[in-house]
N, C-alpha and C positions, 0 to 999 in steps of 0.2 A: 369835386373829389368827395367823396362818401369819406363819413366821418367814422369813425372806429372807437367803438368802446363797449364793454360787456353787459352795457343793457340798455345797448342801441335799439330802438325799437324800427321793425322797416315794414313799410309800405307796398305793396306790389301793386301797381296802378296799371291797370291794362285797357290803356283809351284804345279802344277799336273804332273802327270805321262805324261798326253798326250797334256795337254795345258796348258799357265801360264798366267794371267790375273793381273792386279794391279788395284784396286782402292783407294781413296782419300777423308778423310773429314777432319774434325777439331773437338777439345775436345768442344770448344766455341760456336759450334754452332750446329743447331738441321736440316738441311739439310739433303737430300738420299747422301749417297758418289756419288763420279762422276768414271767411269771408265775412266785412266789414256791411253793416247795415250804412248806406248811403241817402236813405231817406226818398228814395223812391217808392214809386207808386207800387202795387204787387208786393212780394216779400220784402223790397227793400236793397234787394242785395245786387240790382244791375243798373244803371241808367242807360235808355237809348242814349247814344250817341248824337245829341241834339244841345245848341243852346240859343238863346235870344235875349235881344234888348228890350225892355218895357218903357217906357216913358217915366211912368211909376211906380212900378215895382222892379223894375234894376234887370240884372243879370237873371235866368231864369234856364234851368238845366233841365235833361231826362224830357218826361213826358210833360211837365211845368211846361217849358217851352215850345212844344207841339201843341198842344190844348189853349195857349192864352190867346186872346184876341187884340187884337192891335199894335202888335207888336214892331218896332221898328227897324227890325232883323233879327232872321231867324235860318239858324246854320243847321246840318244834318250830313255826318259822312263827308266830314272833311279831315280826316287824315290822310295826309299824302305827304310823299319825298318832294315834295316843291314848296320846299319851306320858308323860299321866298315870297311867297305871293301872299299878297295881302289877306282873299279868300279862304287862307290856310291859318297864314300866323294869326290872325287875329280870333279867330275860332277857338283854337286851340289855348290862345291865352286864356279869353272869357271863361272857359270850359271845365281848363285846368284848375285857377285860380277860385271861381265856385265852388269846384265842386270837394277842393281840398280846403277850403274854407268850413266849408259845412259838416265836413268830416273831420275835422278839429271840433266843431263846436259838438258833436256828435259823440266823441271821444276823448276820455280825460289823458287816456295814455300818448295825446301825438299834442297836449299843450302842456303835458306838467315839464318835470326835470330833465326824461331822461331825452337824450339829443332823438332824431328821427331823421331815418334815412327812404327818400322816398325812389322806388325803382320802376322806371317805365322798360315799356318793347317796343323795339322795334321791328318789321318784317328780318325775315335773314338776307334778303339782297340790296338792303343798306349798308353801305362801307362804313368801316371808323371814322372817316371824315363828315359822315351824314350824320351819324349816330351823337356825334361831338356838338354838329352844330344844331341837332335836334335837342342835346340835355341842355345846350346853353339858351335856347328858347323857353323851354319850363321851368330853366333856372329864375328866367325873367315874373314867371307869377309868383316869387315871392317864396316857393315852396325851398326848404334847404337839405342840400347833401342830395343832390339830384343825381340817377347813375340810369343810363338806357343800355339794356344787355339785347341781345337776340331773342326774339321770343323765342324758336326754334333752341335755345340753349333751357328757357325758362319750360319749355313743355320736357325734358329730358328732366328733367330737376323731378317737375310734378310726378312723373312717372315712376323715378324713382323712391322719392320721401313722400310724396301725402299719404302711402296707402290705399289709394283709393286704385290702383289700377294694378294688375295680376300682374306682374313681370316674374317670367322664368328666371331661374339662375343663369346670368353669362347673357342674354341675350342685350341688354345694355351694355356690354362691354362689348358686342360685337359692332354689326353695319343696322342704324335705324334709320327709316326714313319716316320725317315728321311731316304730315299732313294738314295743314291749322286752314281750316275754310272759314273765312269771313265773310261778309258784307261786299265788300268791291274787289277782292282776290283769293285766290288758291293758293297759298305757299307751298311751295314743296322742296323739303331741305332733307338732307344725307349728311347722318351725324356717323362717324365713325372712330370707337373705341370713347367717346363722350366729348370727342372734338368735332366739331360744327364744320362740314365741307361746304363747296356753293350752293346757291338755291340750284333747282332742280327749273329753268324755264318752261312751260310750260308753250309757252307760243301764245298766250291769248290774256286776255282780264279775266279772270272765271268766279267773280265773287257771285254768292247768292242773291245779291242786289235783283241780278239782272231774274230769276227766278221770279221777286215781286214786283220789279215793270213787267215782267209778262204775266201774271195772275192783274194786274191792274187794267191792262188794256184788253184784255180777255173779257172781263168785268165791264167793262164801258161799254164792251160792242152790244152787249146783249141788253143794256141800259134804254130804258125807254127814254129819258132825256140825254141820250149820248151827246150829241151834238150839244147839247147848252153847257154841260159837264165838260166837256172839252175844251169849250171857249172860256172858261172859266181856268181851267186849268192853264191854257196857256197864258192868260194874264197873270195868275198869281203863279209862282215856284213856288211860294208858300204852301198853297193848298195841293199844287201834284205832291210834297214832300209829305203832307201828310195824308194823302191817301196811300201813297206807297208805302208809309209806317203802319196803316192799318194791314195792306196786304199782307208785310213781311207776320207781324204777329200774326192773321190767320195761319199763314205758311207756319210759324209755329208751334201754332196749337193745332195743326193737322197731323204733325209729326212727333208731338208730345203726347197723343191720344195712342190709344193701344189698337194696332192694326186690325186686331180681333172684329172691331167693331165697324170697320169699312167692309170687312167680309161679309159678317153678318145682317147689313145692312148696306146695301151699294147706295140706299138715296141718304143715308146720314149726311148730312154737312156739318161743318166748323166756320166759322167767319162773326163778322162785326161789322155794324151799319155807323153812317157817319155824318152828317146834315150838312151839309154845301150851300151857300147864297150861292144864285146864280143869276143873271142879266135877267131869266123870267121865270124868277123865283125859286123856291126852296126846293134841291132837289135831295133825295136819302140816300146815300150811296151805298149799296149794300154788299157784302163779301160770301159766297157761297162756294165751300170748297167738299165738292163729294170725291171718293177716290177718281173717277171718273175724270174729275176737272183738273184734279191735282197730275195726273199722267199726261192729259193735252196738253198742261203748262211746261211740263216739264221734258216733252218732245215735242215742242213747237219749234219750228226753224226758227234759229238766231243769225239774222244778218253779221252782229258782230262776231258770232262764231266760226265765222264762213259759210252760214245758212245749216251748220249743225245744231242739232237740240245740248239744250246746258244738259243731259245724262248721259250724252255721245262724247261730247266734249271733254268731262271729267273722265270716260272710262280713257278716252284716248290720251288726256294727262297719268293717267295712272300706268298708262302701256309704257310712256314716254318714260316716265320717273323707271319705270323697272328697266328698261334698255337702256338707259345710261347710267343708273347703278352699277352696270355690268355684271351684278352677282342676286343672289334671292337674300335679299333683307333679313335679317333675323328677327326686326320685330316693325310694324307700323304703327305708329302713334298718330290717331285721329284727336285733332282740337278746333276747339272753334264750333259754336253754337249750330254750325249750319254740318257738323258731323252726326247731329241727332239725325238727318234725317236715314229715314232706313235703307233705301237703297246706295247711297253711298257706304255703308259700311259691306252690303252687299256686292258693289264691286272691288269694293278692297279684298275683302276675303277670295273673291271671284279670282281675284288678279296675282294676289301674294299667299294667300290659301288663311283656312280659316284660324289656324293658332297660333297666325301670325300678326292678325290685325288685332289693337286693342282699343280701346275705349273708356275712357274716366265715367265713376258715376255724372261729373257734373261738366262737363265739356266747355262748358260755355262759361264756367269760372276757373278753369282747370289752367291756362295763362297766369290772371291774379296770383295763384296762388304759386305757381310755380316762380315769379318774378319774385316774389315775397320769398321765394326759397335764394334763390339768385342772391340776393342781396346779402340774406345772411352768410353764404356760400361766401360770397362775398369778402364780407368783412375779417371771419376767420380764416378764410386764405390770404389774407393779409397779415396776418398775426404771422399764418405760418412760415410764409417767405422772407418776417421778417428775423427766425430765427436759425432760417436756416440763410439766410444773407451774414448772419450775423457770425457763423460757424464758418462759411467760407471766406468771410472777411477776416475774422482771426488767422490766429500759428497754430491752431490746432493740426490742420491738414498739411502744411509746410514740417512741421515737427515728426510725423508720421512720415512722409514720405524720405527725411531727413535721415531719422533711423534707421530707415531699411533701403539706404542706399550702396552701403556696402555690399547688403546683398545682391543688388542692380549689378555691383562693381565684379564681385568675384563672378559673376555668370557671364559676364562679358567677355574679361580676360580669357575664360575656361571656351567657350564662343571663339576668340579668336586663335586660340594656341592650341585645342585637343587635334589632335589629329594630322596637325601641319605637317610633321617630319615626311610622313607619307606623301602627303599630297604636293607638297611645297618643295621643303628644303632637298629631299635628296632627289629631284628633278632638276631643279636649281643649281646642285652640287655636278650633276652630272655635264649640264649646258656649260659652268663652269670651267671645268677640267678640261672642257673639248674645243675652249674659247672660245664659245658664243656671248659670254659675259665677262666683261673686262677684267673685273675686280671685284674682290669679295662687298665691298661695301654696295658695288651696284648688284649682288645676287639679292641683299641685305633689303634694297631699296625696292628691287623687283617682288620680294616674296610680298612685302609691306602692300606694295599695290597689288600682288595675286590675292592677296587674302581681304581686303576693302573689296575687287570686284566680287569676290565669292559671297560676304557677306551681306552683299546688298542686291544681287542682283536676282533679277525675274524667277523667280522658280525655286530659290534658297528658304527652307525656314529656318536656318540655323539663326540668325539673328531676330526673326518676329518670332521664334519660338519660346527665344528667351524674357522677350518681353512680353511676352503675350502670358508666360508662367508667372514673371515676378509681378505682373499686374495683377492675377486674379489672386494671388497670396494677400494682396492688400486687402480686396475685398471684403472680406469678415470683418477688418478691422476700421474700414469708413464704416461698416453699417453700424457701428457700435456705437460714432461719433452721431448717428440721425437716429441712430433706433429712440431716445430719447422725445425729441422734436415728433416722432410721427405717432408716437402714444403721447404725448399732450394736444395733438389735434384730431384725436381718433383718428388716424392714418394707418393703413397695413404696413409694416415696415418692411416689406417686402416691396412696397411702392416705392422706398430709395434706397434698392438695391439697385447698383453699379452691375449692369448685366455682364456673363463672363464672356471674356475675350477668347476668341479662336483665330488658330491659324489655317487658312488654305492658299496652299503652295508657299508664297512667300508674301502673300496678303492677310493682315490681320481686319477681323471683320466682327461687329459687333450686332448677335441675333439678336432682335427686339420684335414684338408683333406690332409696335404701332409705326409706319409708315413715315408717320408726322413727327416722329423722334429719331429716327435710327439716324441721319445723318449727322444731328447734333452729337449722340452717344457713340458715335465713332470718332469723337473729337480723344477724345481720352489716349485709345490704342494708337492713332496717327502722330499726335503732339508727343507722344513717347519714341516712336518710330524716327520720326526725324531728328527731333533733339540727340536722341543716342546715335543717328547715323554722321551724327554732324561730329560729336564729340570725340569718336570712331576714328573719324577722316583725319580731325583735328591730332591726335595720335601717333596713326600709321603714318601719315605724311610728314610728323612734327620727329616727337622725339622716339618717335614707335620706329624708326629706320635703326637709330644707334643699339636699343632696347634689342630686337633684333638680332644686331649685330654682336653684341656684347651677351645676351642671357641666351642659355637655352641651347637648344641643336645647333645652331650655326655658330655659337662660342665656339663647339666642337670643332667645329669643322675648320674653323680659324685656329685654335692649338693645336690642330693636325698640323696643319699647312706649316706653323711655325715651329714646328717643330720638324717638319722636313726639312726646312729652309736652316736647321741648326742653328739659329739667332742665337747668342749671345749677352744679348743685353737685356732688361729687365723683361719682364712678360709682359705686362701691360703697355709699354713703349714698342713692345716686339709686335703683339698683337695691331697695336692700332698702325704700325707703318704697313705688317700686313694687309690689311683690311682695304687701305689704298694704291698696294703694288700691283701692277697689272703683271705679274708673274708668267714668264712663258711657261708656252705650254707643254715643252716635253716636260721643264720641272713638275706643272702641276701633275702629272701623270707617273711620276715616284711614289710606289711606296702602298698605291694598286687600287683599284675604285673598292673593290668588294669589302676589301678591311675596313677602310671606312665607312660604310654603307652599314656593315652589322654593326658597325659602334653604334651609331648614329640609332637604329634600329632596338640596341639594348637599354640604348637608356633615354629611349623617346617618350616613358610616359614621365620620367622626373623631369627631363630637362622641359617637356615643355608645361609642367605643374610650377616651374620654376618662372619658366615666361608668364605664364596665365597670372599670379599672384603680382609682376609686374607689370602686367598691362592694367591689371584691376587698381592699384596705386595710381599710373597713368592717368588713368581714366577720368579716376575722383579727382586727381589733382588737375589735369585740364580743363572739364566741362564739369563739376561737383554743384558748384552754383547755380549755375543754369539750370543743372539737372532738376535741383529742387527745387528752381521758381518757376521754370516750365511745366514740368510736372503736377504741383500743387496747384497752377492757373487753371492745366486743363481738367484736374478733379474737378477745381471748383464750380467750371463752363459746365459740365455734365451733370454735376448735384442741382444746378440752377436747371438744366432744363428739364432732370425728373422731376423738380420739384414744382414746376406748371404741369406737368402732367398728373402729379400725385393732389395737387389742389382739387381737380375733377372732385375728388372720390370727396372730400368733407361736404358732410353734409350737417 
C-alpha cells in the first residue's frame, strides 16, 4: 500500500524488457518529474535491461554487466508475466534491488525524511491479480510503498502533465489508443474518456528484439568467420546476448540520426564493432547499417511472423487496433523507445491520419515519467476519496434529503389524486349504480388499485416525472456539499455534478457520455423509483383504501348515497354502514346519475387537493424512513462512483 503524505517523494521505475529508466517528483508539488541520473553509461539516464553476478564484484547492472568478464550469470530481457519461474524472479530481484540501491546512494531525496513511494508498470494485459503478485515481488528487494499501475494508464498521464507532448483540447477526454513498442512486444491499449479498456491483441509477439536478431544474423552471414562466430555463439547465451545488445544500439543510433543523411549519402553507415574469443581465435564482430541494410532487416520474412517482415506486421497490428476500436481514435500515443523509429510513426499517421498520431520529445523515458505522475495521481486521489468518503459517510446528505422530503411528499399525493375524479371515481360511480360493484368500499378499493396500476405502469410518467423533478431540485444543492472537496483537489466541480435525470415514457434514464459510469449513475433515479413505488403500494393497499373512501370525491359520493337512504343516525356511523351496504340497485339509481356526476365535477379540483394533501401525510408517515435512508444510500453509491471518475482529472 503506498504511503500518503504531502512530501511523499515518488519514484516512476520503468523496468522494461530492453531499457529501465527512473523518474522523480513529489506529492506537494505540481512540477514535470525530472528523469533520475542512475549512473549508467552515456548520459546516465537509462540502464539496459541487463544484470549479473561477479564472483567479486557482486551484483552488476545496465552495461556494467554486459561488458564484465567472468561473470557467473548474466540476465538481459527478462520481464515477463511468468513470475514464477525462477529465470524471471530472480533477475528482477538482483536488478531491482541494484539498481534502487544505487539510486538511493545517488540521491539524498529517496534516504533523508521524507517517506518514498516507488511506482513500477506494468503491460495493460496484466490482470490485478498479476499486477498484485508482481508489486509483492519488488516489495521483496527491500524497496518500500511499492505500487504497479498500467503503463498504458502511466503513458495517458505523461501525455497529459509533462508537457512535452501537443494534445488538442478534448482529445484525451475522448477514445486514445496507446501504442508503447518495446524490446519483446507491442502493446496496444484503448483508453476511453481516461479509463483504460483491454489490450488490443495483436496475434503475434511484435517486440523490436526480434528487429536485432535479424540485423545480428544478417551480420554473421556476410562475416568472414561466420561459422567459428556461431559456434561460439551457441556455446555462450552470454555472448549471443551481447552481440544482440550491440545490434539493438546500432538499430538505435540508425534512427536517432537525421534521415537527411542516409539520403544524401546511401553508403553512410552507423554501427559498433565488438571482440569475440573464438575456438580459433579472436574474431571483431562488426555492425554496418546503411539505409539499404536497415530496409532488408526490416522486410526480411519472419518465420515467427508467419513469414511476414516486422513492417508488415506492425502495419497489420495497426489495421487490427483501428477495426476493433470500431471508431477513428481521437488521438495515438506512440511510447517506447522503439517508436523513434521513423517509419512506425509513418504508418501510424498512414493508418489514423497525420494530427492524430503523437509523440513525446523523449519516448523512451516518456513511461518513467509518466509512472512518477501515476503515483502522485495517486496519492492525492486518495486524499480525495477520502473526503468525499467522509461526506458520504456523514448526515450531511441524509439531512438534505430529510428536508426536502415533504416536497417528495406533497408531489406524490398531487401524482396520485389530480385528476382522479375524471378518470377513476365517476367511472367507478357509474359501474357502481349499475351493480357491477357491490359496495361502495369495494369501488373505494377498486379506484386504489386503478390508480397504483396507472401510476406505475409501462408508458405512464406521471409518477417518474415526479421524481425525476424533485431529484434534479436536489442537484444544486449536493453540489454545494462537493464543490468544496473538488476546489481542494483542483477538481472541476462540474466533475461531481449528479447528472440531470430524465424521463422517457415511463423510464427514467440518466445521460452520461462515459459508457463505464452510466449504469452506476442510474443507480440514484431507480433507488428512488422503487423505494417510492413501494411506499405507493404500501398506501393504496394499506390505509390508502379508507383515505379514499373517507377524503375527497368519493366522500361525495358516499353523502349522496346517505343521504338518499334518509339515515337517521349520526353521519359518520351513517357513512361507514354505507360504505359496506351492498345497496340494491333500483335504490342506487334514485335521485339520477347526472346530479351527481356535476357535483362530483364542481368540486373535483378541492376535493381531490383535499385527498392529495392526505395521501402526502400518508406517505411520510408509511415509508418517511426508508424514504430517507434509501435515498441518501443511493446519493451516496453515485457521489462514490463520480468520484473514481473525477480522481482521473488530478493531476
Amino acid at each position: 500500500m503506498a504511503k500518503v503524505s504531502g512530501s511523499t517523494v515518488i519514484v516512476g521505475f520503468d523496468l522494461g524488457h530492453g531499457e529501465t529508466a527512473l523518474a522523480k517528483t513529489y506529492a506537494d508539488k505540481s512540477a514535470p518529474p525530472v528523469v533520475l541520473d542512475i549512473g549508467s553509461t552515456g548520459a546516465g539516464r537509462q540502464h539496459v535491461t541487463a544484470v549479473a553476478e561477479h564472483p567479486t564484484r557482486g551484483v552488476l547492472v545496465g552495461r556494467e554487466a554486459t561488458e564484465a568478464r567472468g561473470v557467473t550469470s548474466l540476465y538481459l530481457a527478462f520481464k515477463s508475466p511468468e513470475i514464477d519461474r525462477d529465470d524471471v524472479r530472480t533477475p528482477v530481484h538482483l536488478f531491482v534491488d541494484k539498481v534502487g540501491r544505487d539510486a538511493r546512494e545517488r540521491d539524498q531525496d529517496l534516504t533523508g525524511s521524507r517517506p518514498v513511494n516507488w511506482v513500477f508498470g506494468a503491460p495493460s494485459g496484466w490482470d490485478a491479480d498479476l499486477r498484485r503478485a508482481y508489486a509483492e515481488l519488488l516489495g521483496r528487494t527491500g524497496l518500500p510503498n511499492v505500487e504497479v499501475v498500467p503503463e498504458s494508464r502511466a503513458a495517458m498521464l505523461y501525455a497529459r502533465d509533462s508537457g512535452e507532448v501537443r494534445v488538442e483540447a478534448g482529445q484525451l477526454e475522448g477514445t486514445v489508443l496507446v501504442v508503447d513498442l518495446g524490446s519483446s512486444t507491442a502493446d496496444f491499449t484503448s483508453v476511453f474518456g481516461h479509463r483504460t479498456g483491454p489490450p488490443i491483441d495483436a496475434g503475434v509477439q511484435l517486440g523490436a528484439g526480434l528487429i536485432d536478431r535479424t540485423i545480428l544474423e544478417r551480420q554473421l552471414d556476410r562475416h568472414p568467420m561466420r561459422d567459428a562466430l556461431r559456434e561460439t555463439l551457441q556455446d555462450s547465451r552470454f555472448e549471443r546476448l551481447r552481440l544482440e545488445l550491440l545490434c539493438r544500439e546500432a538499430k538505435e543510433t540508425f534512427f536517432r540520426t537525421d534521415p537527411s543523411r542516409f539520403v544524401d549519402d546511401p553508403e553512410a553507415t552507423v554501427g559498433g564493432t565488438r571482440k569475440v574469443a573464438t575456438r580459433t581465435g579472436n574474431a571483431y564482430f562488426e555492425v554496418e547499417l546503411t539505409a539499404a541494410e536497415m530496409t532488408a532487416a526490416l522486410d526480411a520474412a519472419q518465420p515467427s511472423l508467419g513469414g511476414r517482415s516486422w513492417r508488415q506486421a506492425f502495419r497489420d497490428a495497426l489495421d487490427e487496433a483501428a477495426d476493433r476500436l470500431g471508431r477513428q481514435p481521437d488521438m495515438v500515443l506512440l511510447t517506447g523507445g522503439a517508436s523513434r523509429m521513423h517509419f512506425v510513426q509513418e504508418e501510424a499517421r498512414e493508418v489514423f491520419g497525420a494530427d492524430r498520431v503523437l509523440l513525446g520529445l523523449e519516448p523512451e523515458v516518456a513511461i518513467a515519467r509518466g509512472l512518477a505522475l501515476a503515483g502522485r495521481m495517486s496519492l492525492r486521489a486518495a486524499g480525495f476519496r477520502a473526503d468525499i468518503r467522509k461526506l458520504v459517510k456523514g448526515d450531511r446528505i441524509g439531512s438534505l434529503v430529510q428536508d426536502r422530503l415533504s416536497s417528495l411528499g406533497d408531489r406524490l399525493g398531487a401524482a396520485v389524486a389530480d385528476g382522479m375524479t375524471e378518470r377513476h371515481v365517476i367511472p367507478a360511480f357509474r359501474r357502481w349504480r349499475t351493480g357491477e360493484i357491490a359496495t361502495l368500499d369495494g369501488m373505494a378499493a377498486g379506484i386504489s388499485r386503478a390508480l397504483h396500476a396507472e401510476l406505475t405502469e409501462p408508458g405512464s410518467p406521471r409518477l417518474t416525472g415526479v421524481i425525476a423533478e424533485w431529484q434534479n431540485e436536489l442537484r444544486p444543492e449536493l453540489e454545494e456539499l462537493t464543490r468544496p472537496i473538488c476546489h481542494r483537489w483542483h477538481i472541476p466541480p462540474s466533475a461531481m455534478e449528479l447528472p440531470a435525470v430524465q424521463v422517457s415514457g415511463s423510464e427514467i434514464a440518466v445521460p452520461f457520455d462515459s459508457a463505464a459510469a452510466t449504469q452506476v449513475l442510474d443507480n440514484i433515479a431507480k433507488v428512488v423509483n422503487v423505494v417510492v413505488a413501494g411506499v405507493i403500494a404500501m398506501t393504496l393497499f394499506g390505509a390508502g383504501t379508507a383515505l379514499i373512501a373517507t377524503t375527497g370525491p368519493i366522500a361525495v359520493v358516499i353523502a349522496f348515497v346517505v343521504l338518499l337512504a334518509g339515515a337517521d343516525e349520526a353521519r359518520e356511523a351513517a357513512m361507514a354502514r354505507a360504505r359496506q351496504a351492498n345497496i340494491p340497485v333500483l335504490m342506487r339509481k334514485v335521485g339520477g346519475e347526472n346530479r351527481l356526476v356535476t357535483k362530483l365535477r364542481q368540486g373535483a379540483a378541492a376535493q381531490e387537493a383535499e385527498l392529495a394533501a392526505a395521501f402526502s401525510a400518508q406517505f411520510l408517515d408509511d415509508g418517511g424512513q426508508k424514504l430517507v435512508s434509501e435515498i441518501a444510500k443511493g446519493i451516496a453509491d453515485d457521489l462514490e462512483a463520480l468520484a473514481r471518475e473525477a480522481e482521473l482529472l488530478i493531476s
